[in-house]
C-alpha positions in Angstrom: 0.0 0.0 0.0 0.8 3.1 -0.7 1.9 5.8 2.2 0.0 9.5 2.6 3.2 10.9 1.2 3.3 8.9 -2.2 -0.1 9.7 -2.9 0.5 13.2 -2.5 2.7 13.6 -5.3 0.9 11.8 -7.7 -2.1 14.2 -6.8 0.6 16.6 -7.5 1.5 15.5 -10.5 -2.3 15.1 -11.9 -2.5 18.5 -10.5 0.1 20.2 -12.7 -1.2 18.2 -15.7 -4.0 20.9 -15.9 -6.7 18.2 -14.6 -9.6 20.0 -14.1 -12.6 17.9 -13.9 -12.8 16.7 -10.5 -14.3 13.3 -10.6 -11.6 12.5 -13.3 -8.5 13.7 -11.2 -10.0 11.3 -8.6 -10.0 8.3 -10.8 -7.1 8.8 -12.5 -5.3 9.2 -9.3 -6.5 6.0 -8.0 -5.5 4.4 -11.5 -1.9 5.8 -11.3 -2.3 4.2 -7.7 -3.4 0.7 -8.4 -0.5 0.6 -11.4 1.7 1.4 -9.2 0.7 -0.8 -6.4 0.7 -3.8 -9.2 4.4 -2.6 -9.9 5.5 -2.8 -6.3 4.3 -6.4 -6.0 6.3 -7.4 -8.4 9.7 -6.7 -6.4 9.8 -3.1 -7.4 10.1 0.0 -5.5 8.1 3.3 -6.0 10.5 5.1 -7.1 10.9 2.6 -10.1 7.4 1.8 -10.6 6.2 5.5 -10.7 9.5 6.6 -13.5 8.1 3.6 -15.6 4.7 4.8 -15.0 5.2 8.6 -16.3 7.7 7.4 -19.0 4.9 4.9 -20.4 1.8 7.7 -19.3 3.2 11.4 -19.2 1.6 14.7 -18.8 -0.1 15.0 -22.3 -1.4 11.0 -22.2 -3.3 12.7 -18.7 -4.4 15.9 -20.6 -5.6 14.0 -23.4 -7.6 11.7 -21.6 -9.3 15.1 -20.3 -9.8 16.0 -23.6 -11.7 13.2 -24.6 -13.6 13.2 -21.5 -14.7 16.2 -22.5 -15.5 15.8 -25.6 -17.2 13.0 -25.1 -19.5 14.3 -22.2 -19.9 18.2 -22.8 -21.7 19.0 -25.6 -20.6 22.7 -25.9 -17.2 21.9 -25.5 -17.8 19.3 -28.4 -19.7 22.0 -30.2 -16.6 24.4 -30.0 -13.7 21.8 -30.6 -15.5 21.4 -33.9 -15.8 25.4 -34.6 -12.4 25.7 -33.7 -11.5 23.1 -36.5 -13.8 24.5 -39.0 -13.2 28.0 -39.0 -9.5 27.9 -38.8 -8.7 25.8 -41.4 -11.6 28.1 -43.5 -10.1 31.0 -42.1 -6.4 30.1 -42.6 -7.0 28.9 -46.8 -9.2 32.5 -46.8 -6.5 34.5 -45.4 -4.1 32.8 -47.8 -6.0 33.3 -51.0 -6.4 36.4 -50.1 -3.2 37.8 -49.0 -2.2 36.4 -53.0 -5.0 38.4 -54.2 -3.6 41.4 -52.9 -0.4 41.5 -53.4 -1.1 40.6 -57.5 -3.8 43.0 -57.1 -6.6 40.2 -58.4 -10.3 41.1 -57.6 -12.5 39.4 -54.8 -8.7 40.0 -52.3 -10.7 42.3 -50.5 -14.0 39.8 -49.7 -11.6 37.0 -49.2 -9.7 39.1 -46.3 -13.0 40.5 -44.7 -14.3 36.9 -44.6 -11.3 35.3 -43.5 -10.9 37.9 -40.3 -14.4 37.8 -39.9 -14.3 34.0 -39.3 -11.0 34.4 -36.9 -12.3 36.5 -34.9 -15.9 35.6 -34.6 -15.9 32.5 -34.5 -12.4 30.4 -34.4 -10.8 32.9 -31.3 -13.7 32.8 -29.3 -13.9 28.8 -29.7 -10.0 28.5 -28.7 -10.2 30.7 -25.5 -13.1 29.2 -24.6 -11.4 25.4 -25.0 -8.2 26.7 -23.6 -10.2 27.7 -20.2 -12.6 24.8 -20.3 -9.4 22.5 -20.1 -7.9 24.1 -17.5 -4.4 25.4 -19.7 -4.3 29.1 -18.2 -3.7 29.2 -14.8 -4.4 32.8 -15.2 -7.9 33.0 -14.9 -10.8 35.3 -16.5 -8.1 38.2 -16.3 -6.0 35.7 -18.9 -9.0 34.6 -20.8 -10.6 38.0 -20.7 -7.8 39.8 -22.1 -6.2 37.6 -25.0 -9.7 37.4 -26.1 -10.5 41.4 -26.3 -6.9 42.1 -27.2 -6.6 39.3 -29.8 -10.0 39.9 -31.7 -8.8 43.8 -31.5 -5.9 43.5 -32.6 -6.9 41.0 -35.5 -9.6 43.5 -36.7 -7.0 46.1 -36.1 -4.9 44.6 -38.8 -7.7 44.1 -41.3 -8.9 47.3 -40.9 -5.6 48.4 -41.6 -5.1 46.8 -44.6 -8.7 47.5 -46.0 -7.7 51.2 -45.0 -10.9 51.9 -43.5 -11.6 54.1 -40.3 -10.8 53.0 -36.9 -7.9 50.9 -37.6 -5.7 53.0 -35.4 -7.6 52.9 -32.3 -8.2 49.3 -32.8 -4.9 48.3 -33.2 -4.1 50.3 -29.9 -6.5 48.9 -28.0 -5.9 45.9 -28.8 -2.0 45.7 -28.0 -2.9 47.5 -24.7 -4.8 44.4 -23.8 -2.1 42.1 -25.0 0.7 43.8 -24.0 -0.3 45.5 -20.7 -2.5 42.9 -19.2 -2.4 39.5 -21.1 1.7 39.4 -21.1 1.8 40.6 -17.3 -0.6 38.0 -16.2 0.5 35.1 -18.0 4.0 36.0 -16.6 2.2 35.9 -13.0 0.8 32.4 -13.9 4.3 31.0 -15.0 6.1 32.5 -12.4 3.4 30.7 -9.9 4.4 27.2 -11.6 8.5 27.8 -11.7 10.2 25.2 -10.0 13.8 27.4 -9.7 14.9 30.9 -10.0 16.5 30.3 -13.2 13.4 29.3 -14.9 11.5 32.3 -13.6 14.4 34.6 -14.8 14.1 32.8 -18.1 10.4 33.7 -18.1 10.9 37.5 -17.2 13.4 37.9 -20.1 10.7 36.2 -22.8 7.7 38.3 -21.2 9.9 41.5 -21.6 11.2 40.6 -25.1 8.2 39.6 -26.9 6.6 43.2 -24.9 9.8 45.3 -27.0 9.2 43.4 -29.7 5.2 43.7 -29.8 5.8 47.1 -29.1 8.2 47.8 -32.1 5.4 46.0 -34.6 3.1 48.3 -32.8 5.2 51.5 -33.4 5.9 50.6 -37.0 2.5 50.0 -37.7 1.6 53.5 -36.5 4.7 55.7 -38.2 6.1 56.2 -35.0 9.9 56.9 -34.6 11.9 54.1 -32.9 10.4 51.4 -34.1 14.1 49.9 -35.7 16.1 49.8 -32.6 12.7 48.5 -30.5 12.8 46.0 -33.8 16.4 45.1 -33.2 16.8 44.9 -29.3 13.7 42.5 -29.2 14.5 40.4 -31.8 18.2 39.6 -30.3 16.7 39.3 -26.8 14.1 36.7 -28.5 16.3 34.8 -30.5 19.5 35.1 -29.0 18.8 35.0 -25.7 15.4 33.9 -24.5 14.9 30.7 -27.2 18.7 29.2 -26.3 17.3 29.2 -22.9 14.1 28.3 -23.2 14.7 25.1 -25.0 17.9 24.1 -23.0 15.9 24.4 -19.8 12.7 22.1 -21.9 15.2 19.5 -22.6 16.9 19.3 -19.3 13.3 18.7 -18.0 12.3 16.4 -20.8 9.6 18.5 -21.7 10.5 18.9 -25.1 11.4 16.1 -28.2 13.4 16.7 -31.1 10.6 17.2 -33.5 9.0 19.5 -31.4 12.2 21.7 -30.6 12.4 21.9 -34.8 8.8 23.2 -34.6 9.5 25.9 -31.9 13.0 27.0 -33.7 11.3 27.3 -37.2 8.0 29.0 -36.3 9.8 31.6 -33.8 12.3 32.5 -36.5 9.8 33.2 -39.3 7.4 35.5 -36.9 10.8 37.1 -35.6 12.1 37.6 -39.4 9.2 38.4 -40.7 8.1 40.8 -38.7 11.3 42.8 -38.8 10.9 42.9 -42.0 8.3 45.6 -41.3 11.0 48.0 -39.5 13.8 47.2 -42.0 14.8 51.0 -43.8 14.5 49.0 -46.9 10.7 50.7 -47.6 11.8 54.0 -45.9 14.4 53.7 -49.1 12.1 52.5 -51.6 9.8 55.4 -50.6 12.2 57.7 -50.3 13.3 58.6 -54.0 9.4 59.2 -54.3 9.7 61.7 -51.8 12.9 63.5 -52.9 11.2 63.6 -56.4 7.8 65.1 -55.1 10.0 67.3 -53.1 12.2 68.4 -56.5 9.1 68.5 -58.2 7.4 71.1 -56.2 10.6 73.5 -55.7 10.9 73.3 -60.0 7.3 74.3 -60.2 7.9 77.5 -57.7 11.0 78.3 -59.9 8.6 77.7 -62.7 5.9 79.9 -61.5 8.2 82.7 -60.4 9.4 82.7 -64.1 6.3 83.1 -65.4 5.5 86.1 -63.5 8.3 87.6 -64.4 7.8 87.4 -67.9 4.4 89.0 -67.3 6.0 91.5 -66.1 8.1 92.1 -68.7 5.8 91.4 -71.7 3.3 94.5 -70.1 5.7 97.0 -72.1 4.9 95.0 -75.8 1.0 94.6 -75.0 0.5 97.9 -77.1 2.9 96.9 -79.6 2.0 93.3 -80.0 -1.4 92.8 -79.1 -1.9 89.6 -80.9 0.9 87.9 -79.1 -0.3 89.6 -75.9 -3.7 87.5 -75.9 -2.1 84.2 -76.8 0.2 84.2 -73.9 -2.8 85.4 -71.7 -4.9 82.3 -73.4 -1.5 80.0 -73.0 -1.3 81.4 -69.1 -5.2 80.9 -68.2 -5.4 77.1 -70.1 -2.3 76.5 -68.0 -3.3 77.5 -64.9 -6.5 75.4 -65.2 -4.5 72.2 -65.9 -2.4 73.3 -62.9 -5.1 73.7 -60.6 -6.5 70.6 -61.9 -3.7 68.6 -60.8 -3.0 70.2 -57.5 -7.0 69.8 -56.3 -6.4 66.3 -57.2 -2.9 66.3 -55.1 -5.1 68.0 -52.0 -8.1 65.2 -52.8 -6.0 62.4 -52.6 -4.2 63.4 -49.4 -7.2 64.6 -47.6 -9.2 61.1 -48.2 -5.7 59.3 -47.0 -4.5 61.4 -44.3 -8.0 62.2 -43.1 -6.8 65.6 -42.6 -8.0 69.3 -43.3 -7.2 71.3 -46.1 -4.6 73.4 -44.7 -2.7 70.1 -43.1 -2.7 68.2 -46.6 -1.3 72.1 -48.4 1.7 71.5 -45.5 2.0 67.9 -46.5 2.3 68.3 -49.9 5.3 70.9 -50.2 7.0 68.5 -47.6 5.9 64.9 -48.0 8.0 63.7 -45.9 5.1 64.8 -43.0 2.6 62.2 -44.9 2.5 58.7 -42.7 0.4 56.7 -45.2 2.9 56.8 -48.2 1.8 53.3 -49.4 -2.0 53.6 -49.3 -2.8 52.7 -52.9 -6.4 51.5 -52.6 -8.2 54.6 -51.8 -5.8 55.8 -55.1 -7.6 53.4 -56.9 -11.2 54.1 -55.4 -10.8 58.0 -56.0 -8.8 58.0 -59.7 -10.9 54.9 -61.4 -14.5 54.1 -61.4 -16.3 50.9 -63.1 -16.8 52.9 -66.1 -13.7 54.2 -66.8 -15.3 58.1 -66.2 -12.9 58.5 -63.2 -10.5 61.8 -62.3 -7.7 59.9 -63.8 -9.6 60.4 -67.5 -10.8 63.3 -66.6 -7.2 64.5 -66.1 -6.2 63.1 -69.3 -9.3 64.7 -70.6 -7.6 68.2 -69.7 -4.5 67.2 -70.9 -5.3 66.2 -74.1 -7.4 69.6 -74.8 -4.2 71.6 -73.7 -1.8 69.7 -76.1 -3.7 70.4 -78.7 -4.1 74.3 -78.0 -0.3 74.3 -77.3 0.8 72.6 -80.8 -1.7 74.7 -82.6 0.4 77.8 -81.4 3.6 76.4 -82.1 2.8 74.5 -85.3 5.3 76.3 -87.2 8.4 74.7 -85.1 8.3 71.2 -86.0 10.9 70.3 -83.8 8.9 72.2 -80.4 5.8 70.5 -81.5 7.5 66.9 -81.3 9.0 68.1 -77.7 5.6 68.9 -76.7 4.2 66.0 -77.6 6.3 63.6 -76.4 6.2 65.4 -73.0 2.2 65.7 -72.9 1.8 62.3 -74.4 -1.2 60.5 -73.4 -1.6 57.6 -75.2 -2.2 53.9 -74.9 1.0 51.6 -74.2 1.5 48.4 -74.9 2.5 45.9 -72.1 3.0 42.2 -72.9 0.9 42.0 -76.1 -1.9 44.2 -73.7 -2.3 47.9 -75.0 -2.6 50.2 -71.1 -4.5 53.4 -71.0 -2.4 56.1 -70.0 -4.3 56.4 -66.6 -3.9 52.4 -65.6 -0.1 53.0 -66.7 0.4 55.9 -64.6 -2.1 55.7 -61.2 -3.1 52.2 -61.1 -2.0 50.0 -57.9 0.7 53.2 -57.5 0.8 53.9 -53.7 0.3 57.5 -52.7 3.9 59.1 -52.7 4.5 57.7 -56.1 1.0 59.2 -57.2 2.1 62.3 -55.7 5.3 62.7 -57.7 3.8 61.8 -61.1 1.5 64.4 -60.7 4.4 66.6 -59.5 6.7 65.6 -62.5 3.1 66.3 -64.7 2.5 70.0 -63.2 6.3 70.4 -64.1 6.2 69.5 -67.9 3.1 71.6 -67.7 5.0 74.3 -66.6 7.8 73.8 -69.1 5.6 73.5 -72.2 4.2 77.0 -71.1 7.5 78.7 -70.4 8.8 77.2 -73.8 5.2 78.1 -75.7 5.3 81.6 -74.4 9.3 82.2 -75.3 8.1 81.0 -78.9 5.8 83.5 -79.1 7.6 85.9 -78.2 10.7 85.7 -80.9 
């Protein structure tokens, strides 16, 4: 028979298997009992009998016996087991086609994305909390449960917001780290601290609570356009992977809580989050960004050397108006037509920011003469909303509209000068181009799928040729 003290540590031992349902940590106490009782009758001791026994048996043979307890007697836990399954494999191929979608810019990415989060976060997170506290996992509690759920489903509609650039995405996003990082980490760090069996392996479990928070927090501040978000990127990846996962792992395997396979698992999954997600602070896209703001920037300082110009020649041409009428009212047509196609293009600048940015007029004027003050440089589907319409009647033709009925007033001045006529043209060309056997209108070749600092230094580089066709136009007529 067994003494008070041996059965103590087997209740122990059910205990930390997460055995929850009481009737079933009874009997499977008395079962580890009886097997090992069987054992000691046949010459060994309990030392030996019990090794065998949790060699043969082992932590996850007790917790899936729970699980099929469960699953066999609860038919809501049932019901959510098979939710879980469902909707994350749905959600998973959803989010896949979708995310391929996008990036080749193929129609239905958008539905596919909405659906796919939509299922996550309706249905699949709520079903996994729900399991993960019906079988006992998180020693945590309702604070644990509570705020992976609210932060999680945040933070997922956060992100799908985000991409669908619609309203809110911001606040969601924040509010849903805040639960993650601020109450979820902190907790779940309480609740491992609570199990430790030595002060190295709660040391070990500070250092990954505090590196995944710098490294959460560095997603979260590149996410937003806030400064810092590299060196946040960089101090929590090195703490992660070069410090907490050599730990982590050697202190598994020293308490044979980990296998091979599954230590190949943990080292492959950790490194592509880690590398993929500091991807997102790499000064790669600040780069790839950056020649389209330097050429917006150019851009508009040319123009204001441009306009100044022109208003200098005013000036000077006041003293022929009495001598040269005729030539005095085709500058004054060439200056109002070019104006129009000026404004044209910068209401469309201001349009496209304001939508973005959602921002007031006078905060989209600032951010255009210095782009570098814009924080959505990429957004390309509101470009795409605002420029193109199902019927090809969008600003983007109507632009080309303009353009087109300005060329033709330009080269009808300067039809005598065959070789500033071809310059003209070439520089206001609007036509059709041929890509891979497919002739592009000049809008989808210019605006389509083109994120909004590249859209913003087209039109730039447009108002500019604008500008030079006028200067060289009026200097024509003048000779």
């Amino acid at each position: 028979m067994l003494d008070t003290t041996q059965i103590q540590l087997i209740e122990s031992d059910v205990e930390s298997a997460r055995i929850t349902l009481y009737n079933l940590s009874d009997e499977l106490v008395d079962h580890i009992c009886c097997a090992i009782e069987d054992q000691m009758r046949n010459g060994k001791s309990f030392d030996e009998a019990y090794a065998l026994l949790k060699e043969q048996t082992g932590i996850k043979v007790l917790q899936s016996i729970q699980e099929n307890t469960l699953y066999l007697t609860d038919k809501k836990y049932r019901l959510m087991k098979t939710t879980m399954k469902i909707t994350g494999n749905v959600a998973l191929a959803l989010l896949g086609m979708g995310t391929v979608m996008k990036i080749f810019h193929w129609p239905g990415a958008g539905p596919a994305l909405v659906l796919g989060f939509a299922l996550l976060c309706l249905f699949f997170f709520p079903a996994v909390v729900y399991i993960n506290h019906r079988e006992g996992k998180s020693k945590g509690g309702p604070i644990m449960n509570f705020s992976i759920l609210v932060g999680g489903v945040g933070l997922m509609a956060g992100i799908l917001f985000k991409v669908m650039h619609w309203p809110g995405a911001s606040m969601l996003l924040l509010g849903g780290w805040f639960f993650i990082l601020f109450i979820f980490l902190p907790t779940l760090l309480y609740a491992k601290l609570k199990d430790a069996k030595s002060g190295f392996e709660k040391r070990v479990y500070v250092l990954g609570v505090v590196a995944l928070i710098i490294f959460e927090l560095a997603t979260m501040f590149k996410m937003m356009h806030w400064p810092g978000a590299g060196p946040l990127m960089i101090l929590g990846s090195l703490l992660l992977v070069a410090v907490f996962l050599p730990l982590y792992t050697n202190m598994r395997f020293k308490n044979v809580e980990l296998k091979t396979g599954q230590f190949i698992y943990l080292i492959t999954i950790s490194m592509y989050a880690v590398v993929l997600t500091a991807l997102l602070a790499m000064n790669v896209s600040k780069d790839i960004l950056g020649c389209f703001v330097r050429s917006q920037d150019n851009g508009t300082a040319i123009n204001h050397y441009f306009e100044q110009k022109e208003r200098i020649l005013a000036a000077s041409n006041t003293v022929k108006d009495s001598v040269v009428m005729m030539n005095a009212e085709k500058i004054k047509h060439v200056s109002e037509e070019t104006a129009k196609v000026k404004n044209e293009i910068q209401n469309l600048k201001l349009n496209l920011v304001q939508e973005i940015e959602q921002v007031d007029k006078q905060t989209a004027l600032a951010a255009i003469s210095e782009s570098v003050k814009i924080s959505k440089k990429d957004n390309y589907d509101i470009i795409d909303h605002i420029l193109f319409d199902q019927n090809g009647n969008g600003l983007a033709n109507s632009l080309k509209g303009k353009l087109d009925t300005y060329r033709e007033l330009i080269l009808k001045l300067t039809t005598s000068n065959k070789e500033l006529s071809e310059s003209i043209s070439r520089i206001l060309d609007t036509s059709s181009k041929k890509n891979y056997n497919t002739m592009v209108s000049w809008e989808e070749d210019n605006f389509k799928h083109n994120p909004l600092i590249s859209t913003l230094a087209l039109l730039t580089a447009l108002e500019k040729n604008v500008s030079m066709v006028e200067s060289s136009t009026i200097q024509y007529i003048n000779q």
